[in-house]
C-alpha positions, 0 to 999 in steps of 0.5 A, a space after each residue: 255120678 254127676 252130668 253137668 248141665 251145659 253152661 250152668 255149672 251149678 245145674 247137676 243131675 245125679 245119678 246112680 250106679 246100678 250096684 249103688 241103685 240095688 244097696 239104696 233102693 232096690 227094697 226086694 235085694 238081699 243087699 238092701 241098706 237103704 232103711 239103715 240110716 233110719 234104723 240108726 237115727 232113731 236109735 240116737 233119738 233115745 239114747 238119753 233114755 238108754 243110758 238112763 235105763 242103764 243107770 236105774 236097772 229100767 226099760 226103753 219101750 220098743 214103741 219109744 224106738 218109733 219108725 226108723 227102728 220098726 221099719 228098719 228091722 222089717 225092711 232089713 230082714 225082708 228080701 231074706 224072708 221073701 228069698 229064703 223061708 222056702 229053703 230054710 223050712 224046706 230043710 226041717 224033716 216032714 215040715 213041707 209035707 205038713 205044709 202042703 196039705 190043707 188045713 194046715 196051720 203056720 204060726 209066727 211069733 214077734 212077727 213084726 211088721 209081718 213080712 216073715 209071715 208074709 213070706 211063708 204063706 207065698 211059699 205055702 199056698 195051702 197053709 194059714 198064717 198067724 202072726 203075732 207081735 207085742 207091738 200094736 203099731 206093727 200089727 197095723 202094718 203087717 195088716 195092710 201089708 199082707 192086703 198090698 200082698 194079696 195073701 189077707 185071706 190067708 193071713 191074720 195079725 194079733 196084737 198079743 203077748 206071745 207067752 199067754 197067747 190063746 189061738 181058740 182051739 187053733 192047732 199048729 204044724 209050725 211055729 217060727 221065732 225069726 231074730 225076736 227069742 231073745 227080745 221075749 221076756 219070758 222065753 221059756 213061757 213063749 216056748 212052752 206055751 208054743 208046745 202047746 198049741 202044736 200038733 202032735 209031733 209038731 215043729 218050731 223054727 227058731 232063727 237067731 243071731 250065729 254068735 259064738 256058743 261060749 264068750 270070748 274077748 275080744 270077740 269077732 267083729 260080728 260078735 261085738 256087733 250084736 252086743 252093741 245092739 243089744 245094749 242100744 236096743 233089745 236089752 233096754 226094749 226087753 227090759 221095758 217088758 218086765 223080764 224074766 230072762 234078760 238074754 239079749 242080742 246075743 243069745 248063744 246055741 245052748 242057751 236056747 238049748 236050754 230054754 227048749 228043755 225048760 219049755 218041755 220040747 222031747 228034741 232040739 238040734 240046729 237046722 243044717 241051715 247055712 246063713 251068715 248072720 243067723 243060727 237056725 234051730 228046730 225043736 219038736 214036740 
């Protein structure tokens, strides 16, 4: 909307709607998109290299994606981290009675710029949080945004690969993969490497894309729509890393059931956790 000023027609001031305000600028609202366009510029920005990758069977590193993309997944998935995680960990059998205890341990794997890590010591008072991520620039900035949080001293970052990640003795109640299992490499050596540093009886959250359990085509739009960013995204970014499974966006329920059984895990369901872009899985030790 536009007032014109008086006698200068040429002299505008904009303003916005309230439902346009909360879309593009209101950063904690679930219905946040002002980080999309970007997330979608950076993505042109490379995709020379994507198609490239394509045509020699390479790789486009995450870090080649730069901000636009690192902080358009982060700023996308935030609002949901910070207005969910209670409700999604709250429904795992025996997890908060775990959590609320002291000396628990919470850990998150391809944390990103670290807001899922964030989000789930706000909500756990009592639990420490380790995340961790491949990315060395994301790492940066999960540090300074746990400080702008105020959860620092219950939080750390670690710039690692998730599969041969050592916590020194550290032993987990938890261990969260939220939308980065099927950008890992290696899934099934992140998974059983995760068993190991569990607890006894121990729990593992996964959050991916809710696409559909077998293909079809043409497929739902949701659908379709994973599969363009895994072609312009995960897979190229995936590939970079030396892979050993090349899931993709689109990684389906018995997939990941697969890749539990794999890993070792004595049970696998998913999580009665309604969403409408992810599909919730809890595996335990």
């Amino acid at each position: 909307m536009a007032d014109e000023a008086e006698g200068d027609p040429y002299a505008r001031a904009f303003r916005l709607s309230n439902e346009a305000r909360e879309v593009l600028l209101d950063e904690d609202s679930i219905f946040y998109m002002g980080t999309l366009p970007g997330f979608v510029t950076s993505i042109a920005d490379v995709i020379d290299r994507v198609a490239d990758a394509f045509r020699t069977g390479g790789g486009v590193p995450f870090s080649a994606y730069g901000a636009g993309t690192r902080h358009g997944i982060g700023r996308l998935n935030r609002p949901m981290f910070l207005h969910s995680i209670t409700e999604w960990i709250n429904a795992l059998p025996d997890v908060p009675a775990r959590l609320a205890e002291d000396g628990a341990h919470v850990l998150d794997l391809g944390c990103g710029t670290g807001w899922s890590t964030i989000a789930i010591a706000e909500a756990f008072p009592a639990v420490r949080v380790h995340g961790v991520d491949l990315d060395e620039t994301s790492v940066i900035e999960a540090r300074r945004n746990a400080e702008s949080r105020g959860v620092a001293d219950r939080v750390a970052f670690l710039h690692t690969d998730a599969s041969a990640f050592d916590p020194d003795g550290t032993r987990y109640d938890l261990a969260c993969v939220f939308e980065a299992l099927h950008d890992m490499a290696d899934p099934v050596g992140v998974l059983r490497n995760v068993l190991r540093v569990l607890v006894p009886g121990g729990s593992v959250l996964i959050g991916d894309e809710r696409v559909a359990d077998v293909y079809s085509a043409p497929g739902p739009v949701l659908e379709r729509l994973n599969y363009a960013f895994s072609t312009l995204h995960c897979l190229p970014a995936t590939r970079a890393e030396g892979t050993r499974v090349e899931a993709g966006t689109v990684l389906r329920s018995p997939t990941v059931a697969e890749y539990a059984a794999a890993a070792g895990y004595s049970s696998f369901k998913e999580a009665s956790i309604d969403h409408d872009l992810w599909r919730f899985y809890h595996l335990t030790a």
